[in-house]
Z-matrix of the N, CA and C atoms (Angstrom, degrees):
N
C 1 1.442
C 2 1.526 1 109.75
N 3 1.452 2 112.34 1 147.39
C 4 1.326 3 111.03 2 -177.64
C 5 1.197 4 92.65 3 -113.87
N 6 2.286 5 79.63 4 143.36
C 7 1.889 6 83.87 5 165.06
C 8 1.049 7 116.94 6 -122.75
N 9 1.368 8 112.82 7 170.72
C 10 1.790 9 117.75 8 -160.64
C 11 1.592 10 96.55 9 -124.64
N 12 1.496 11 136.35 10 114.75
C 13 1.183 12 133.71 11 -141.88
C 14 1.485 13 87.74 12 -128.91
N 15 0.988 14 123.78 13 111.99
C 16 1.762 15 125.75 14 154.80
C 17 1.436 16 113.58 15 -71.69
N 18 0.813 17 128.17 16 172.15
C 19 1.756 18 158.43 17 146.21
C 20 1.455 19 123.12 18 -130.42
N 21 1.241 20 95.12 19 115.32
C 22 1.524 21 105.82 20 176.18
C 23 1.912 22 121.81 21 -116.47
N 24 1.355 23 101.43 22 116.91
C 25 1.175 24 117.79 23 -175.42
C 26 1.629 25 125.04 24 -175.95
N 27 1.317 26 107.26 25 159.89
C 28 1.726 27 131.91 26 -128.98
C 29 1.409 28 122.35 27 -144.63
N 30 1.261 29 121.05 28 152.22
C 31 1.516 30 98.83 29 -174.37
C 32 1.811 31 86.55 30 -177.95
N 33 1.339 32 99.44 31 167.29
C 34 1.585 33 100.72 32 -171.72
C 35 1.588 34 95.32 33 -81.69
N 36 1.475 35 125.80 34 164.88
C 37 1.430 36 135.52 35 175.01
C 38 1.334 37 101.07 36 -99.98
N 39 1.769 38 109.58 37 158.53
C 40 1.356 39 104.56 38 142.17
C 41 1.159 40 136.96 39 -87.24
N 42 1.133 41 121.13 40 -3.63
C 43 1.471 42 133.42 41 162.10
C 44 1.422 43 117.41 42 -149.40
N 45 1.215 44 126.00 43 105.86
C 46 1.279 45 144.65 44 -176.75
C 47 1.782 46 115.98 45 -29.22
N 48 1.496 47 118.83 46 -29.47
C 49 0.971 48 140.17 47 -159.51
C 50 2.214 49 104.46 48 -97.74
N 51 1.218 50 111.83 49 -18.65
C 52 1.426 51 143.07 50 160.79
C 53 1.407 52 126.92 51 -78.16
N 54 1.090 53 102.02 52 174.97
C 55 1.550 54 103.66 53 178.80
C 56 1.833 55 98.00 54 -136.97
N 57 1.092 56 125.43 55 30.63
C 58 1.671 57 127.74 56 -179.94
C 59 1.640 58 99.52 57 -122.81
N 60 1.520 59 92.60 58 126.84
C 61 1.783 60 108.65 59 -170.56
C 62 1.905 61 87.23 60 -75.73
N 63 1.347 62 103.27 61 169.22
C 64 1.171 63 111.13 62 178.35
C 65 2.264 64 113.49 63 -105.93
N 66 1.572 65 87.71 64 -15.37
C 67 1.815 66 96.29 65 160.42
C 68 1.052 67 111.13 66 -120.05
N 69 1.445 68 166.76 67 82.96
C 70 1.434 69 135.21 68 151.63
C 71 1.428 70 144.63 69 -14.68
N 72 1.421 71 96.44 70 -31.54
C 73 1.532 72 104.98 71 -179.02
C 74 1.507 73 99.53 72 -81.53
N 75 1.446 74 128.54 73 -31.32
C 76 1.862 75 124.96 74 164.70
C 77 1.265 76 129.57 75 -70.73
N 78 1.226 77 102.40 76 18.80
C 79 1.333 78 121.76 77 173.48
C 80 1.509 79 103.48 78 -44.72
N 81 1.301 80 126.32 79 110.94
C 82 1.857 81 111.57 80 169.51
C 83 1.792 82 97.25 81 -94.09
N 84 1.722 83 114.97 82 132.49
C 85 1.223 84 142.21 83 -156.44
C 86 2.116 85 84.98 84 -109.11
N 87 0.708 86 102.78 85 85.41
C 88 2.052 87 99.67 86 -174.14
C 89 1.794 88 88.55 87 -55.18
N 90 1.218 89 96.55 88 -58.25
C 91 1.989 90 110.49 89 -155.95
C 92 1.585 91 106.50 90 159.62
N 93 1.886 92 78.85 91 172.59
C 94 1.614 93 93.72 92 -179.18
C 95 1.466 94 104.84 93 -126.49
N 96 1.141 95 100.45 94 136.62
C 97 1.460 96 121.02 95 -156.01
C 98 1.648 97 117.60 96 -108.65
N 99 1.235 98 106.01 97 111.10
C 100 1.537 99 86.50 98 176.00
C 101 1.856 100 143.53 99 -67.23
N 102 1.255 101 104.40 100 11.99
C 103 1.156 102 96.66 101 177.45
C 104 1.698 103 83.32 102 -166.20
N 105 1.532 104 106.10 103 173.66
C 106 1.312 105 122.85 104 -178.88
C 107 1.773 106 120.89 105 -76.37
N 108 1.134 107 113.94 106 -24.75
C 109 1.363 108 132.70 107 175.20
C 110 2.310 109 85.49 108 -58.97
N 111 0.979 110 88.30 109 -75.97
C 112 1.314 111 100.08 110 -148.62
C 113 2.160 112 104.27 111 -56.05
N 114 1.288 113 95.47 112 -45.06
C 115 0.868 114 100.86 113 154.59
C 116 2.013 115 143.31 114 -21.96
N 117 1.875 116 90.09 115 -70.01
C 118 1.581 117 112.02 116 166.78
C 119 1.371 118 95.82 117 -46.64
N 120 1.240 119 129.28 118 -69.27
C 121 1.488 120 133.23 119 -153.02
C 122 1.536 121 114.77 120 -51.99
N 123 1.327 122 114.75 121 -50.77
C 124 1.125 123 151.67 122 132.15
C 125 2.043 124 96.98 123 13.20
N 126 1.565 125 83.02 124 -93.49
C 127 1.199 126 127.09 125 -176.11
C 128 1.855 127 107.91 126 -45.88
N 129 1.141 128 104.62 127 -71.30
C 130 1.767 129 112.78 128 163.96
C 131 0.938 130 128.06 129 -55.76
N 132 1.462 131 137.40 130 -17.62
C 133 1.307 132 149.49 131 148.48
C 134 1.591 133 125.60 132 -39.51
N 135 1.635 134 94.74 133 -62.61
C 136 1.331 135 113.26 134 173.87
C 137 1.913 136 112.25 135 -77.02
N 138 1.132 137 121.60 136 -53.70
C 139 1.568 138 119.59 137 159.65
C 140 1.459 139 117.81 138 -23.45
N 141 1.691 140 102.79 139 -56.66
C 142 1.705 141 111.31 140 -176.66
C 143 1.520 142 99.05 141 -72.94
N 144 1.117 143 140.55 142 -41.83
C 145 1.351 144 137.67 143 -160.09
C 146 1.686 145 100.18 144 -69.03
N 147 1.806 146 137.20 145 -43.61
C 148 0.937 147 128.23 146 -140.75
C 149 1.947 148 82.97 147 -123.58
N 150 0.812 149 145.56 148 22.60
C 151 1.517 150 160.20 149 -178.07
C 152 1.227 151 129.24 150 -37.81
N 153 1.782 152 106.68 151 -37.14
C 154 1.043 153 144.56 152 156.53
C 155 1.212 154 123.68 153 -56.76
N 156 1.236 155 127.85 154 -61.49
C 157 1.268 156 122.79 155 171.88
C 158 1.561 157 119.90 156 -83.33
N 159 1.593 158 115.32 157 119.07
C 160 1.360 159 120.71 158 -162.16
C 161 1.908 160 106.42 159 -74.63
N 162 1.375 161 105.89 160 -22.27
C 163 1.583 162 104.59 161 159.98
C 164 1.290 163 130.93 162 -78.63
N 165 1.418 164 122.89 163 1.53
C 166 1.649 165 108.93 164 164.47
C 167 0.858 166 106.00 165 -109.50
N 168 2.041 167 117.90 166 149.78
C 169 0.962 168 139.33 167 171.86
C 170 1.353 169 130.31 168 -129.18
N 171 1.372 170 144.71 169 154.62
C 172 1.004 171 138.17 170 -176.37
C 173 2.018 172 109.35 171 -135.11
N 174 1.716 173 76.37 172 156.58
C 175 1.710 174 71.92 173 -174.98
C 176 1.544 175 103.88 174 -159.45
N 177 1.136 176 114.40 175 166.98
C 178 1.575 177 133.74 176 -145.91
C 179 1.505 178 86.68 177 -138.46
N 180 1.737 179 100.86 178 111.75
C 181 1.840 180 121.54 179 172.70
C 182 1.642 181 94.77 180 -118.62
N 183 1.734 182 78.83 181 141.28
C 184 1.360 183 99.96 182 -166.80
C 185 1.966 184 110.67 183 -82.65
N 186 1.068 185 115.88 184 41.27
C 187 1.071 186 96.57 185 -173.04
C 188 1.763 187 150.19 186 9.60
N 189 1.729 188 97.02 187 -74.65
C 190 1.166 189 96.02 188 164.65
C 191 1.512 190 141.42 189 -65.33
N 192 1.464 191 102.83 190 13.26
C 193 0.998 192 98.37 191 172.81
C 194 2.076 193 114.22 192 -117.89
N 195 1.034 194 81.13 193 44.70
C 196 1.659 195 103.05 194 -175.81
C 197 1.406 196 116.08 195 -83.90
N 198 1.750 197 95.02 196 -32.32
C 199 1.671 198 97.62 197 -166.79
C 200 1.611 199 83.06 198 176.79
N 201 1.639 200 99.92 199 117.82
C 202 1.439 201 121.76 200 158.23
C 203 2.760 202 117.57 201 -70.46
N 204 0.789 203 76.52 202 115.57
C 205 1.186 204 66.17 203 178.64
C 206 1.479 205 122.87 204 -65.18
N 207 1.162 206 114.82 205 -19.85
C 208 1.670 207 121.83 206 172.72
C 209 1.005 208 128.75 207 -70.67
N 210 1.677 209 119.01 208 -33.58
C 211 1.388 210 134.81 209 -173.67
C 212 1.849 211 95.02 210 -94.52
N 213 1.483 212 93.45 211 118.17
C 214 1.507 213 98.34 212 151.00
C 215 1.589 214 134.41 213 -60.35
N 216 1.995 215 88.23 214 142.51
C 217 1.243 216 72.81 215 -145.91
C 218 1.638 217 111.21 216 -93.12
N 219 1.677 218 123.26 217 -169.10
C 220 0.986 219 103.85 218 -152.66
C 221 1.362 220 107.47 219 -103.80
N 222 1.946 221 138.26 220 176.06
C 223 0.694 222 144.23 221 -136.16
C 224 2.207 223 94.08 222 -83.67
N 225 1.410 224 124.48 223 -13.21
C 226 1.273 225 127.41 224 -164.85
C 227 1.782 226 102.72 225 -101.64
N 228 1.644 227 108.23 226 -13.41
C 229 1.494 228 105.53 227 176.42
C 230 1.703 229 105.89 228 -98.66
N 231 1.541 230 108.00 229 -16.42
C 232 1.677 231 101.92 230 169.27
C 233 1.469 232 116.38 231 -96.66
N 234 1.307 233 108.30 232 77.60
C 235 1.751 234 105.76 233 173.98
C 236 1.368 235 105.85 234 -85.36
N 237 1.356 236 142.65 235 -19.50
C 238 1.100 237 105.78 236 173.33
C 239 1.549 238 120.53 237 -90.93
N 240 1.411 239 109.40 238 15.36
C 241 1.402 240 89.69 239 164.94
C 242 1.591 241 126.42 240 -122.85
């Protein structure tokens, strides 16, 4: 069975209108989610919780789609060889 792994996580912007947090290290890491259902929820939870402030944002990475295991991989994921 394949799994499809989200990540959900958020952090204030420096400009609302962007997609670049203004700390990296405040990155809030929610979790990793096994599927997209669970994920959203996840995801809307934290959106509704921080609502107020028009600089935080949150967002849902698709994991599995980072790297197919079938397709060899490419010459920028083999540095050490």
């Amino acid at each position: 069975m394949t799994q499809r792994l989200h990540l959900v996580f958020g952090g204030e912007l420096i400009d609302p209108t962007k997609n670049a947090f203004k700390d990296v290290d405040a990155i809030h890491v929610v979790g990793m989610f096994p599927n997209y259902d669970a994920a959203y929820n996840a995801w809307k939870a934290e959106a509704h919780r921080t609502v107020d402030n028009a600089h935080m944002r949150y967002f849902i990475a698709h994991i599995h789609r980072l790297r197919d295991e079938e397709v060899e991989a490419s010459p920028t994921e083999e540095l050490d060889g």
